[in-house]
Steps between C-alpha positions, in 0.01 A plus 500: 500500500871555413690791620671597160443858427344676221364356184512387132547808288330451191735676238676227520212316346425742236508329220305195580195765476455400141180293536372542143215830516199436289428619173142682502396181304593197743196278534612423881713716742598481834630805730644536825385667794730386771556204707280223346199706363444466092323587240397321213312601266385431141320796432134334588577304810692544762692300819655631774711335771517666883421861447721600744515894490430664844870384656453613828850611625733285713370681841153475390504123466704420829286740698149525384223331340486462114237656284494536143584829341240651291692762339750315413327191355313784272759678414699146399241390333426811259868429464467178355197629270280244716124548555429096446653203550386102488691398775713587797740236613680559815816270495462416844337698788790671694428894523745602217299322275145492624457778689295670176405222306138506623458894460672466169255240387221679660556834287561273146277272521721220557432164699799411751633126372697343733523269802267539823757713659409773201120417519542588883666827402244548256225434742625740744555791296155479356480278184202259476599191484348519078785658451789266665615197341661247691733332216620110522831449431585381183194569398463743180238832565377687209546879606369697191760488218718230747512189576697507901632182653609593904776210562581442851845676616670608833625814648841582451721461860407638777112534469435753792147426519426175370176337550158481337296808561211293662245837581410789284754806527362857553561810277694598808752210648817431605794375298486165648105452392644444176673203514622317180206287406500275182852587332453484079697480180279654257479348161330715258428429139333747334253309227495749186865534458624154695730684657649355857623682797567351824541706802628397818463757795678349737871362479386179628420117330335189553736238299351389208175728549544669137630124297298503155397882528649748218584884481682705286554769743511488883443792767707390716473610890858550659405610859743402764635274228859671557507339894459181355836215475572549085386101512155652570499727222569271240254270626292765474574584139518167404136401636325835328722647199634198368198251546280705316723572226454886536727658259480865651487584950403788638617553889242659736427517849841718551433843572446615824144497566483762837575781212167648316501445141509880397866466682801345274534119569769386663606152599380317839791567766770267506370375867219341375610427128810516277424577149867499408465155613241413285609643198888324496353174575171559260668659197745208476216272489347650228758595312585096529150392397502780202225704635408857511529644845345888541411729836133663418443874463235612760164569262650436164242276293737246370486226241751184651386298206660694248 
């Protein structure tokens, strides 16, 4: 952790939140609901990644065991408009994106597709195992309306708990139960429109991992990216954005997770990211490579495509 005081203030951002809204026609969307949860949704089928809505505060997490939120995942998911869903799809299995995914899934529905890490999450909150999917990389899965393809990735630097999660976790656990697990970029092409999106939830790479994939738009995770040497982040860029082609990126995994979602977002604190960072190094990039660059607007149903 770095000393530096304060944090990002986000007016100075204000008019990268232009991701395009959708019209009440779109055939897909996708909206935001903080760190690396999404919707998508065509109307008929529906995907979504994490489910991450209880966001225990920052004393809660150092001090006390973890256990999902029940009036909060409700009252996130009326939100949303959510009573089903084909899929959830934590992006890997540390608490600030897992922590729900099996209670999410439970009340739509869903299976859990991931790695075993998830299945063990799954496994200890209650799912039967009918209902977790334990993807192979590389490998497409039909999910409803979607075909998925989980490509291997890494955890952005430092990973605080890093590890397989070897055991299943209890509703009620410790931070450090939830260790990262299987890290994914999630490739998603949704079969009636043929319409791409790649989302990566962590601001990490495997070289090459993503050569011969293509996306027109990206979700692209930016936590602790801003700690990172700028060498880093264009690696980074270059390795998602630019090898799938995506002509639009949307930056998530930046607002400060400890804060409920009923609260205004505001950026993580500058000792443990640096948004400013990120957003120097990142809009140069794409305004070199030509593409769209856009902050999302917490539950606005949006249409990147367009």
């Amino acid at each position: 952790m770095r000393l530096k005081p304060g944090r990002p203030d986000l007016a100075h951002y204000a008019s990268r939140f232009d991701n395009p809204a959708a019209a009440a026609a779109a055939p897909l969307t996708v909206t935001w609901a903080g760190v690396t949860t999404l919707l998508l949704d065509d109307g008929d089928s529906a995907l979504l990644t994490d489910g991450f809505f209880s966001r225990p505060g920052l004393t809660a997490v150092g001090l006390r065991p973890l256990t999902p939120s029940a009036p909060r995942i409700d009252g996130s998911l009326a939100r949303l408009g959510v009573d089903r869903l084909a899929a959830v799809l934590p992006v890997h299995t540390h608490y600030d994106h897992a922590l729900d995914s099996a209670a999410v899934a439970e009340r739509t529905g869903a299976v859990l597709v991931g790695g075993r890490s998830a299945a063990h999450v799954g496994r200890g909150h209650g799912l039967p195992d009918e209902r977790l999917v334990v993807a192979a990389p590389g490998r497409p899965i039909t999910l409803g309306a979607y075909e998925v393809t989980l490509i291997e990735a890494t955890h952005c630097p430092p990973d605080r708990f890093p590890g397989e999660i070897t055991a299943p976790v209890p509703v009620r656990a410790r931070v450090s139960a939830y260790r990262c697990g299987e890290a994914w970029s999630t490739l998603v092409h949704h079969r009636p429109t043929g319409r791409r999106l790649l989302i990566v939830g962590s601001a990490g790479f495997v070289p090459g991992a993503l050569a011969g994939q293509r996306a027109e738009v990206v979700y692209l995770g930016v936590g602790q990216l801003g700690l990172q040497p700028e060498r880093y982040l264009r690696d980074y860029w270059a390795e998602t954005v630019r090898t799938v082609g995506a002509r639009r990126v949307v930056l998530i995994h930046w607002d400060d997770f400890f804060r409920p979602l009923h609260k205004p977002l505001r950026a993580l604190p500058y000792a443990v990211d640096d948004l400013d960072v990120t957003m120097r190094v990142l809009s140069g990039l794409a305004g070199h490579d030509g593409v769209a660059l856009h902050l999302p607007t917490l539950w606005e149903r949006a249409d990147p495509w367009t």
